[in-house]
C-alpha positions, 0 to 999 in steps of 0.5 A: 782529054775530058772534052775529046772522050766527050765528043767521041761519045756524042759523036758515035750515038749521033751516027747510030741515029743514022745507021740501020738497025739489026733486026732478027725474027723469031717464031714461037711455033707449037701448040699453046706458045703465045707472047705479050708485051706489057708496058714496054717493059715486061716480056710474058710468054705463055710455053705450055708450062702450068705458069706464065714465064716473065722476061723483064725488058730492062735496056734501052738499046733494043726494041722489043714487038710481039706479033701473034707468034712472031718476035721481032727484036731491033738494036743497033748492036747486033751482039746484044739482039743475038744474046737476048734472042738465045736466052728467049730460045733456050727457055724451050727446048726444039722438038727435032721430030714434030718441028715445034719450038723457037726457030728463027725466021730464015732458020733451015730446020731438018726434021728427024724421021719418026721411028717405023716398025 
């Protein structure tokens, strides 16, 4: 029994080698968002805020790359690239009226129309 469980395990990490990887893109649009990687395993992303926040990048599973405004997250399991993403967007709330935020990369956006007098 051991040796099957064992071979099962080998077998499946050898077919993830093969299979494509999920890839999703996220934009950080607005004035002031930048983001940097250190070391491959710390996250620094600079919201507007007084301080920097610091993710750390504590899996091996996913692969992290930041470019200008753009994180691109890569992993073979797609549940773990969509729950990193949401805690990365949930760190700034979507501004409805100016379209500044995190989005997606393939996200449609409605804007809300600016109060007139």
């Amino acid at each position: 029994m051991f040796e099957t469980k064992n071979f099962n395990s080998f077998f499946f990490l050898w077919l993830k080698k093969f299979s494509k990887p999920f890839k999703k893109q996220l934009i950080l649009k607005g004035l002031g968002f930048k983001g940097n990687i250190i070391n491959n395993s710390v996250l620094e992303l600079k919201l507007g805020f007084s301080h920097i926040i610091k993710v750390v990048l504590n899996f091996k599973e996913l692969k992290v790359l930041m470019n200008n405004n753009l994180l691109t997250v890569e992993g073979f399991e797609s549940d773990k690239v969509g729950n990193f993403l949401e805690k990365i967007k949930k760190l700034k709330r979507i501004d409805n009226y100016k379209g500044k935020g995190f989005w997606y990369k393939n996200e449609s956006r409605t804007l809300k129309e600016i109060k007139k007098l």
